[in-house]
C-alpha positions as a printed Julia matrix, in Angstrom:
191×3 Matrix{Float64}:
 -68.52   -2.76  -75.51
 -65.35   -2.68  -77.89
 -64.85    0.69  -76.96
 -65.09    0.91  -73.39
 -62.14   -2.17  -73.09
 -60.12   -0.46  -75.72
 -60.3     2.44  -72.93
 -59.8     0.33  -69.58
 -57.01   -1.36  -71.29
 -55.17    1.84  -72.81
 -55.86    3.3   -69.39
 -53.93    1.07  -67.38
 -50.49    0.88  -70.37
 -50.32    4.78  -69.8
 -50.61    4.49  -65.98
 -47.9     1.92  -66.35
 -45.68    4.22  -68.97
 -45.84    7.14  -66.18
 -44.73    4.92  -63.37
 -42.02    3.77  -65.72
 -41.13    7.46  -66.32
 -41.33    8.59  -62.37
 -38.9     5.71  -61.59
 -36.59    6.69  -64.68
 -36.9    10.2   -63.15
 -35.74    9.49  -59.82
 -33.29    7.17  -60.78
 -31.48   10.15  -62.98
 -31.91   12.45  -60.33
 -30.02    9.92  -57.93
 -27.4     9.53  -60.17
 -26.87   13.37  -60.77
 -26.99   13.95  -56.45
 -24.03   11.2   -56.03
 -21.76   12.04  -59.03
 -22.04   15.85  -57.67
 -18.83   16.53  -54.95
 -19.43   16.61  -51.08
 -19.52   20.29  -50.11
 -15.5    20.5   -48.22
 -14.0    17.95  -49.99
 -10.58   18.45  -51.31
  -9.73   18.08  -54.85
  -6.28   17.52  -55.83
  -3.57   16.68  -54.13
  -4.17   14.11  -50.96
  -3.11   14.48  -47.84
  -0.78   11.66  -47.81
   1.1    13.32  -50.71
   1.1    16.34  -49.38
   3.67   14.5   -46.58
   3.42   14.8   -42.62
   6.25   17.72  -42.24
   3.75   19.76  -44.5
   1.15   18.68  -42.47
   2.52   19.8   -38.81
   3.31   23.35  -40.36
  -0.61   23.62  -41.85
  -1.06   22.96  -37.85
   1.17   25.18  -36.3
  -0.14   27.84  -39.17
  -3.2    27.51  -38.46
  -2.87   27.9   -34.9
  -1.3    30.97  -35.35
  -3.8    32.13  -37.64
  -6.51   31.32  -35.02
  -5.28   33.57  -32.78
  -4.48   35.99  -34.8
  -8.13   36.11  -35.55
  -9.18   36.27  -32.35
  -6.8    39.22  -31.57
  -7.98   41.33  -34.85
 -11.61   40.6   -33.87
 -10.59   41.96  -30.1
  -9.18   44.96  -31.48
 -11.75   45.72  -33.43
 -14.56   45.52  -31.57
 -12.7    47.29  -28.37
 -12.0    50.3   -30.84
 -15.49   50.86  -30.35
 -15.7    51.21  -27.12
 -15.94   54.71  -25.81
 -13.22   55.65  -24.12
 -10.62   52.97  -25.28
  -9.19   54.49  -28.1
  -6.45   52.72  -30.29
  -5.72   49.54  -29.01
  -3.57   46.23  -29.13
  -4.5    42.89  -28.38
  -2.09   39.96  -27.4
  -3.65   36.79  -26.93
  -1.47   33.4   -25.49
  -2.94   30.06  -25.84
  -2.59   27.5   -23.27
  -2.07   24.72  -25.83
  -2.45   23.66  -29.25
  -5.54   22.46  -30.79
  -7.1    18.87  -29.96
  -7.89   16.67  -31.87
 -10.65   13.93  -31.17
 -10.28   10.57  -32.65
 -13.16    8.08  -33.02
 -13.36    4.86  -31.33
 -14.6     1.69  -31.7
 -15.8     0.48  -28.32
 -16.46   -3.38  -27.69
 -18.03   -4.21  -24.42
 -18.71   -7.71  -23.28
 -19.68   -9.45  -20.09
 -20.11  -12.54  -18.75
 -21.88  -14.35  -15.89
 -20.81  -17.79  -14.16
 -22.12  -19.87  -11.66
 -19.95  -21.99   -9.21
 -21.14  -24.95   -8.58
 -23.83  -25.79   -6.21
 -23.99  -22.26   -4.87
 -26.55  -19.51   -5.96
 -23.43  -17.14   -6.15
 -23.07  -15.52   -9.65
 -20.21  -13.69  -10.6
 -19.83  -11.24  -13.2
 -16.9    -9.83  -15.43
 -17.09   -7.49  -17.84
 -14.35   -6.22  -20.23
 -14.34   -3.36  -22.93
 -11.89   -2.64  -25.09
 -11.38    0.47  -27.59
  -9.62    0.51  -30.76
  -9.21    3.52  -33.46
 -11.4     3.86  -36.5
  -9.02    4.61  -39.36
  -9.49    5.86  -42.64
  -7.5     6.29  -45.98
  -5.91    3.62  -47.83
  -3.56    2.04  -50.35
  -0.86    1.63  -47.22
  -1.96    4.88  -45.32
  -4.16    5.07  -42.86
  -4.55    8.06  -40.76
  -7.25    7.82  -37.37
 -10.22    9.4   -38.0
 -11.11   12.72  -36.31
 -14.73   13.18  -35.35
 -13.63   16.81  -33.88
 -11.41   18.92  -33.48
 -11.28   21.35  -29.92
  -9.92   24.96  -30.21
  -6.78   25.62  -28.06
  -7.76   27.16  -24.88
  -6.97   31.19  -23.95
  -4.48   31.33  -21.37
  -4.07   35.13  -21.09
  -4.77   38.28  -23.01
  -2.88   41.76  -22.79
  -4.82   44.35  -24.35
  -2.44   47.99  -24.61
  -5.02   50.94  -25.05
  -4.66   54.47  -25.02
  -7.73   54.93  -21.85
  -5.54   51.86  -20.16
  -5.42   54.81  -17.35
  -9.4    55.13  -16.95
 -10.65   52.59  -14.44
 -13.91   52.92  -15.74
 -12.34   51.63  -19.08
  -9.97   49.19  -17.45
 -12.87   47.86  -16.07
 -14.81   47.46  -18.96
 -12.29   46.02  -21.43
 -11.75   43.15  -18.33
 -15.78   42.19  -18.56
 -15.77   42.19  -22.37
 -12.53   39.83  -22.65
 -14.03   37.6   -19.5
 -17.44   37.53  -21.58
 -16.03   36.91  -24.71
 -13.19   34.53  -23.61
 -14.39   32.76  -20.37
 -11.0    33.54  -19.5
 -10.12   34.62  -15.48
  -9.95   38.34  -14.05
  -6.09   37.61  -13.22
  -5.19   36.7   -17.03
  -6.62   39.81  -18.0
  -4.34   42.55  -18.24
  -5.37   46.05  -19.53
  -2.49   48.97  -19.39
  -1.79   52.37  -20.85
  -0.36   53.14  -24.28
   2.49   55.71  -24.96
């Protein structure tokens, strides 16, 4: 009988030892996932050092940089076309990028009674205020999103700017690509 308590009872202590390791386990492995860095965060320098004047040319560069992409991308893929040839690609945007800012929205409403009547009125009122983040004195609004400018027009110079077969087809792939109207399209000849 000795024996077969001696084996209930050293049972159960190892069953407790291995859910004492499990929880040790996945208590490291918690650890290790939070002290590991957020994929996209910046190390370094913050933003509010960097200073605003910095941060309006980062804007304005990187505006200019988006559209330069989308020209060199144009370019590119219209030098395949047959019939194009060597091409250029000018592309004006309408505006500069958007930016989306979060908002806290409180809504409430309330219901009174006048009186003896069986008239209820109702009111309701919202108001919105701007979810900030940062600190220590800075707080910049917090951008869920940020919207691409829109294409106002594209000029694309190509050496079959002359074929209307080409013209044609350079005016569908921009208006595919672009969403952007037939008369903001303008294909011509090069020299």
């Amino acid at each position: 009988m000795d024996g077969k308590w001696n084996i209930k009872v050293l049972w159960k202590e190892l069953r407790s030892r291995k859910n004492s390791w499990l929880i040790l386990l996945l208590v490291g492995l918690l650890l290790v996932v939070i002290a590991l860095p957020a994929s996209g965060t910046k190390t370094g320098t913050t933003e509010a050092e960097e200073g605003s004047g910095d941060l309006e040319m980062k804007e304005k560069w990187s505006e200019d940089s988006y559209e330069q992409l989308l020209e060199a991308r144009l370019e590119q893929t219209l030098s395949k076309v047959k019939g194009v040839g060597k091409n250029s690609v000018m592309i004006t945007l309408s505006a500069s990028a958007e930016n989306v800012v979060e908002k806290d929205r409180e809504i409430s409403s309330e219901s009174t009674k006048d009186g003896e009547s069986t008239d209820t009125s109702k009111r309701s009122t919202s108001s919105e205020t701007s979810v900030y983040t940062g600190g220590a004195g800075e707080e910049t609004p917090y951008v869920s999103k940020q919207l691409s400018p829109k294409i106002q027009g594209v000029l694309v110079v190509a050496e079959g700017g002359d074929d209307p077969v080409v013209v044609e087809n350079i005016t569908e792939a921009v208006q595919a690509l672009f969403g952007v109207d037939t008369h903001k399209i303008k294909v011509m000849k090069s020299n």
